[in-house]
N, C-alpha and C positions, 0 to 999 in steps of 0.2 A: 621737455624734449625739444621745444623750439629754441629755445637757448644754448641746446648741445650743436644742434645743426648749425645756429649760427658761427658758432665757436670753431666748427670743422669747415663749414661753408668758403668763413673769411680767408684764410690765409692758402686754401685751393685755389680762389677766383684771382689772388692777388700772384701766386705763382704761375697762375695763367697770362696776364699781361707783362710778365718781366719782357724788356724790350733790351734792346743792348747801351742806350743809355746807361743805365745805372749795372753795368758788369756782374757778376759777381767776380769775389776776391779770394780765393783759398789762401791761407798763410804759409807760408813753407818756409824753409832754413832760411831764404834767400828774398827775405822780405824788401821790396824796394818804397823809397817814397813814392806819392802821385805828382806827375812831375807833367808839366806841358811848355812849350815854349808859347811865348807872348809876343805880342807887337814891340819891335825894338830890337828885338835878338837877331843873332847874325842866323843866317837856314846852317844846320850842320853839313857836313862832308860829307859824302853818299854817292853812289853809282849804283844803278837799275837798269834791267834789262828789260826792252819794252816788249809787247805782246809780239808787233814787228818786226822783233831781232835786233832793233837800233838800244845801243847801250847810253844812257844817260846820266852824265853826272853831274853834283855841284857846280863845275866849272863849267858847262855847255848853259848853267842857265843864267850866267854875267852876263849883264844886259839886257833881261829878260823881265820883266813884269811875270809873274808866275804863280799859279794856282795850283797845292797839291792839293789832294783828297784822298783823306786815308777812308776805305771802307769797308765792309766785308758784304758779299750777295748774301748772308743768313739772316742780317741786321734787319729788322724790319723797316728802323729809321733811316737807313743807308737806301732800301729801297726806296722809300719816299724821296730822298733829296737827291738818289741819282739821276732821276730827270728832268730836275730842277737845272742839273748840273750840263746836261742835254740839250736843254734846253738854252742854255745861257752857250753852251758850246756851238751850235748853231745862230745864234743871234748875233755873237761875236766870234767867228770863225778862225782871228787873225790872235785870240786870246792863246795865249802858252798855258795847254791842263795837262797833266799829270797824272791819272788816279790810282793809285798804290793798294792792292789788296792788301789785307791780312789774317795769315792764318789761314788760307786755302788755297787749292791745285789750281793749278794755271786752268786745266780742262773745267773744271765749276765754272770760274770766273768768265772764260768764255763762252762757254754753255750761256751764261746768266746776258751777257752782254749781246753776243746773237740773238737770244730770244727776244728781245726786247729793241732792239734795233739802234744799239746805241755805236757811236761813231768816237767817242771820247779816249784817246789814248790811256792808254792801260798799263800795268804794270804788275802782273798777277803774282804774291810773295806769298810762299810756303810756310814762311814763320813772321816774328813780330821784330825783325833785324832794326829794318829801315823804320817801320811805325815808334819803335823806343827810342828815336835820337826823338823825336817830332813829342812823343807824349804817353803815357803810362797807362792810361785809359780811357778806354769808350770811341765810338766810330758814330754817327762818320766827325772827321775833323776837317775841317778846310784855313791851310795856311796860304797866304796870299804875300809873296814878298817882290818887292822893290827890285828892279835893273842892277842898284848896289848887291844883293844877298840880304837883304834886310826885311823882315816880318814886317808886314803895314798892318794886316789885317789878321786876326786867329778868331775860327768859328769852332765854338765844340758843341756835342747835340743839345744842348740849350740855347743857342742863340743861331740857329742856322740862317743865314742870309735867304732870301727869294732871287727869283731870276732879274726882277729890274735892280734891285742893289747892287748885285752884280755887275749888271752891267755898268751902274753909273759907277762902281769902283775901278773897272775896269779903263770907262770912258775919261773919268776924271784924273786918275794917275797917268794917263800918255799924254796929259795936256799938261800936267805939270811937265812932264820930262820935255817935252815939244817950245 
């Protein structure tokens, strides 16, 4: 009997900690590979409309040092590292962030953002448009590009930075450019 329980136990306890790390994947017609962009790669072409109303594209961030962060507020890992990201956005105030929902209403997103008293520009997306040039799966992701359009840095939920790497990323890329 304790052998059966185990056998029903395990794979309960283990559907209870799915996180959005590790996604799941339903197969369908329209199967895509896993695809993410890397350090070195150009940021794709793209335009977003901020929570503000202010529209944002590719071309407004030439010249920019720039942090996107894709996430979703259901993500459990997303919640952990948005205040990592808060935190880092207050430390370095003068830092260019970006954060790009996915897959939920603008009102969630700022439901979630109010509650929590976060000041990080926003960008709430209904679908996964803007998250598929950037990456195929899993939140939160953090790309980090170059004044040129150019990836220095890509975080996916296995490797998420802290708020001091951040900064010294941050600190140490305007000294190169300076």
């Amino acid at each position: 009997m304790r052998l059966l329980l185990k056998f029903i136990a395990l794979p309960l306890s283990l559907a209870t900690f799915q996180s959005c790390i590790n996604e799941s994947y339903e197969p369908t017609l329209d199967v895509r590979p896993v695809f993410e962009l890397h350090p070195g790669d150009t940021l794709p072409s793209f335009s977003i409309k901020m929570s503000n109303g202010e529209t944002i594209s590719t071309c407004d961030l030439k010249g920019k040092q720039t942090f996107i962060l894709f996430f979703s507020t259901r993500c459990p890992d997303c919640r952990h590292f948005l205040p990592v990201m808060q935190q880092f956005h207050e430390s370095c105030p003068d830092a260019y962030i970006i954060a790009v929902s996915r897959d939920e209403s603008s009102q969630s997103v700022m439901d979630y953002w109010n509650s929590n008293g976060f000041s990080i520009p926003c960008s709430p997306q209904s679908d996964q448009t803007i998250y598929r040039l950037f990456a195929s799966t899993g939140v939160p992701r953090l790309f980090i590009s170059d004044p040129e359009q150019t990836i220095t840095h890509a975080f996916s939920p296995e490797n998420l930075p802290d708020c001091m790497s951040l900064i010294r990323i941050a600190t140490s890329d305007q000294e190169s450019v300076l």
